[in-house]
C-alpha positions in Angstrom: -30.3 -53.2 77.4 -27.8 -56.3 77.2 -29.7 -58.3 80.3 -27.2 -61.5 80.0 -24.3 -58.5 80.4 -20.7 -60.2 81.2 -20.0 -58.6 84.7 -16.9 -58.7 86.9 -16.9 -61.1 89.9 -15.5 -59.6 92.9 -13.7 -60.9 96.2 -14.9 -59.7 99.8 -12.1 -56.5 99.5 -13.9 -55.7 95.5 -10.8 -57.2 93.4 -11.7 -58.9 90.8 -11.9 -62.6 90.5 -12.7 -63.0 86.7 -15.5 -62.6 84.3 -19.0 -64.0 84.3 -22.2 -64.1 82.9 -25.3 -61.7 85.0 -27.4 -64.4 85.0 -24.6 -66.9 86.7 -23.5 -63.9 89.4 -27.2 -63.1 90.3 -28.2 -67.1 90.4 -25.1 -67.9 93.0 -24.9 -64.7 95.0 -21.7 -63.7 93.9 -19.9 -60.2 94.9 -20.2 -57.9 91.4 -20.5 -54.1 90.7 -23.0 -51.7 90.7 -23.4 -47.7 90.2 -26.6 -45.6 91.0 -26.6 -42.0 90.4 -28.8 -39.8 92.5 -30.1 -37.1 90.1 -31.3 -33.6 91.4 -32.8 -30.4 89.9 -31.5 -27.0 90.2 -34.2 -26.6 93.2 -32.8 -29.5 94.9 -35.7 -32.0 94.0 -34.6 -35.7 93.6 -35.8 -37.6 90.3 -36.7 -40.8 91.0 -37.6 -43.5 88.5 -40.2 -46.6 88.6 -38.7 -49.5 87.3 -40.2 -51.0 83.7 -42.5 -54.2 84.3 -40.5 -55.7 82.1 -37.0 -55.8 84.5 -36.3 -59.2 86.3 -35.7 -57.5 89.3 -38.3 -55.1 91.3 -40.2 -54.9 88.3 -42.7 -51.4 88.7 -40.9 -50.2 91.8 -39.6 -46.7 92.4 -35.9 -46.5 92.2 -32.5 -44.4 92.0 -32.5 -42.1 89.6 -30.2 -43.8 87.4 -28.0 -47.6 88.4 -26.7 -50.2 87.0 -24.2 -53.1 86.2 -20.3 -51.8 86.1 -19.8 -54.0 83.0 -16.7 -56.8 83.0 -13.3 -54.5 82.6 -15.8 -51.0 83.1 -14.7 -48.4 85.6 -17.2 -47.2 87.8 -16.7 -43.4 86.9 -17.3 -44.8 83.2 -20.4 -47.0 84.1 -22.2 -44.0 85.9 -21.5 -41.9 83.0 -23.0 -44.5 80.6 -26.3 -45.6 82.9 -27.3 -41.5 82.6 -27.2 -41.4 79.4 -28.7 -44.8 78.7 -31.4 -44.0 81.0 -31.9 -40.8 81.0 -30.2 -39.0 78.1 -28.0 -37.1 80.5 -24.4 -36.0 79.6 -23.6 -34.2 83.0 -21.7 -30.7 82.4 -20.4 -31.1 85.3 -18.2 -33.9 87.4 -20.2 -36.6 88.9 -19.3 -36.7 92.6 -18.5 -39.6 94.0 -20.5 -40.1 97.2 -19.6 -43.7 98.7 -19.8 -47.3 98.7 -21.9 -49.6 99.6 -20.2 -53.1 100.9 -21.8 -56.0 99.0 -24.3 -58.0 101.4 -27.3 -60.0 100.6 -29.0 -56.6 101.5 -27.5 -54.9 98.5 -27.8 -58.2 96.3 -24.2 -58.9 96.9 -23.2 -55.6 94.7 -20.9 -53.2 95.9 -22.0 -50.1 95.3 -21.2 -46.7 94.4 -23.1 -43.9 94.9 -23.1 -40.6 92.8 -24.6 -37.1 92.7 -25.2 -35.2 89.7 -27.6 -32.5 89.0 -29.8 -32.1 86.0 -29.0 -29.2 83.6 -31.2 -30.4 80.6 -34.2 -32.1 80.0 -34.1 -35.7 80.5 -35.1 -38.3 77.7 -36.5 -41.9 80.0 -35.6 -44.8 78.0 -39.1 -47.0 78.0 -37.1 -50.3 78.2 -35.8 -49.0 81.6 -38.0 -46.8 83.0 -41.9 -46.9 83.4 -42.2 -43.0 84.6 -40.9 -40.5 86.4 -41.2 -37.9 88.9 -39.5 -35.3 91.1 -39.5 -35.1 95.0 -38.1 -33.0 97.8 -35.6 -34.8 100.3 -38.6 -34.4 102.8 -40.9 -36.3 100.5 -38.8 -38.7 100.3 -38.3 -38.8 103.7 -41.5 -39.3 104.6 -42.2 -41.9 101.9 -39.3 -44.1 103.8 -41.1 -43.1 107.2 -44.5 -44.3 106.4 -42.9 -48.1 105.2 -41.5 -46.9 101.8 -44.5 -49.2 100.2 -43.4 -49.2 96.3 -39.9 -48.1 96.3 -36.8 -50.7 96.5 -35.4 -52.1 99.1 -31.8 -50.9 97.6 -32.7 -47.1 97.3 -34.4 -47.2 100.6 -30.8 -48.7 102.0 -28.9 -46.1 99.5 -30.8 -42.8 100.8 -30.6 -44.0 104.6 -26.9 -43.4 103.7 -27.1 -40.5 101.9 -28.9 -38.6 104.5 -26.2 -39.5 106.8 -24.0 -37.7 104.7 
């Protein structure tokens, strides 16, 4: 996990402006990159993952199956590829599909995001750095989670899957 990553700053329509530091984008709000990758079972159960106590941002909160930074120069296609495997030890048989994108807001931490679907067709490896635990839910469990305040997941999944289910 590089956390001082160099990331691509972005304009308002996503084209890149040039090259800097995480710690300088996150620090002054600028528009950068993200990917997260909603993973689901062959039963249709969403994994979701709680966020190591060791991350700077929503440390211990339950989160998007995979995401992450689209490094400086990184497609995103490339970038979603790479956060599975990092996080999860998934290799997808099977094309990602791209879902949609986010615009970057303060409510998505200036990122714009892509969303993708995949589904899991081997067992998954959780990389400790990343990831505290686990677990699998129905789209109705989740729902209800988000209905009842969504206490302990991120404020960014909680915006992602109100999209998702709009889908």
């Amino acid at each position: 996990m590089n956390v001082d990553e160099w990331l691509d700053e972005v304009n308002e329509q996503d084209e890149v402006q040039g090259r800097k530091r995480r710690s300088e984008i996150h620090r002054l709000n600028l528009r950068h990159r993200s990917v997260h990758i909603l993973v689901f079972d062959q039963g249709g159960r969403l994994f979701l993952q709680r966020r190591a106590l060791n991350k700077d941002i929503n440390p211990g909160l339950w989160d998007t199956s995979a995401a992450g930074h689209v490094d400086a120069g990184e497609d995103i296609w490339t970038s979603a590829l790479r956060e599975l495997q990092e996080e999860l030890g998934l290799t997808p048989k099977t094309p990602l599909e791209c879902l949609l994108k986010l615009e970057a807001e303060a409510a998505t931490g200036w990122e714009f995001i892509s969303l993708f679907r995949t589904v899991a067709e081997s067992p998954m490896i959780l990389e400790p750095e990343e990831i505290q635990e686990g677990q699998w839910m129905s789209e109705k469990a989740v729902d209800a989670w988000i209905e009842m305040g969504g206490n302990g997941l991120t404020q960014t999944f909680m915006r992602i899957w109100a999209h998702y289910r709009r889908l």
